[in-house]
N, C-alpha and C positions, 0 to 999 in steps of 0.2 A: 018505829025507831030502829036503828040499825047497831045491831050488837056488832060493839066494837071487838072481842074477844072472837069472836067468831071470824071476824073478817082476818083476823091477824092471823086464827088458826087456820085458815082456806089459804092466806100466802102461803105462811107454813109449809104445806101439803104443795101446793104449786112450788114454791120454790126446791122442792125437793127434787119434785119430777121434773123440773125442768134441769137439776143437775143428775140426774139418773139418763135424762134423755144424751145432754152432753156427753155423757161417758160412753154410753153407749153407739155415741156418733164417733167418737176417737178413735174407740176398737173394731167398728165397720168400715174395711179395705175396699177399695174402688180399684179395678185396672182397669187401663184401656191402653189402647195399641192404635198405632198409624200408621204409613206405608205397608200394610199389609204383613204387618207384625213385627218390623224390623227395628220401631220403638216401642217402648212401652213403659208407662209409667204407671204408679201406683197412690195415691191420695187417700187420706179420709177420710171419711162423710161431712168433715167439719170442715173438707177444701186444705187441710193442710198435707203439704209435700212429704211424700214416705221415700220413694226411691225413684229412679231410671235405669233403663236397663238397653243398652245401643246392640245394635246387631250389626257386624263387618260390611253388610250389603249395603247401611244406612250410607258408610262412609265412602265406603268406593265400592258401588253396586259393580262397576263390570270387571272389579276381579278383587271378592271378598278378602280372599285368601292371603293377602298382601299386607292385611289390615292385620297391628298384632295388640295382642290382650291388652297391654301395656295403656297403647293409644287409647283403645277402649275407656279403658278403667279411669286412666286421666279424663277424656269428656265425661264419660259419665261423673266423677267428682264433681267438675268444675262447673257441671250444669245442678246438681245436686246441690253444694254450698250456695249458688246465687237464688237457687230455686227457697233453699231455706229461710236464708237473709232476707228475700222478700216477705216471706209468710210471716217473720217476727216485726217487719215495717208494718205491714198491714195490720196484724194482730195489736200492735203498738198503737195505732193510730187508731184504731178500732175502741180501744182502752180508754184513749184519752178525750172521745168525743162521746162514748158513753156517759163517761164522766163530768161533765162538760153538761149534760143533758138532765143527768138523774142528781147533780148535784154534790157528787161525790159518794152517795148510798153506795153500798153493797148491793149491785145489782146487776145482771146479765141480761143480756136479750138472749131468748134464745137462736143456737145456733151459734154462740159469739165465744 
């Protein structure tokens, strides 16, 4: 017969580690780079957007030097804001089909 007290103390335990694992996917930084380093972006393990970071050559490879901070800082914002906006549609919609599934419980997939 199946102890009910047990089972609830094994969620317990699980539910725990699965929010120990989340936290610790939030504060593990991912970079990666493309064109040969001239972007680069940073996420965290949980896929959400941390930053971008443009380099002059991305914008006008044949004469970097032309390209001033200013320009920079603006893309890099304006790709950042849309990059974020996105992560909280997803993460939204994410929320709302969990919900949707579990019933409303108090419940994460992990990962989520």
């Amino acid at each position: 017969m199946f102890n009910i007290q047990q089972i609830m103390k094994q969620a317990q335990v699980m539910q725990k580690k699965v929010e120990e694992l989340q936290s610790e996917l939030k504060d593990t930084i991912v970079d990666a780079q493309s064109g040969g380093g001239v972007v680069s972006v940073k996420l965290n393990a949980k896929g959400e957007f941390i930053s971008i970071k443009i380099k002059p050559e991305a914008i006008n490879p044949e004469n970097p030097s032309e390209v001033d901070n200013e320009t920079i800082e603006m893309l890099e914002d304006l790709i950042s804001s849309a990059m974020k906006e996105a992560n909280a549609k997803a993460n939204t919609i994410t929320e709302e089909r969990t919900k949707a599934i579990t019933g409303g419980l108090n419940f994460k997939l992990p990962g989520m």
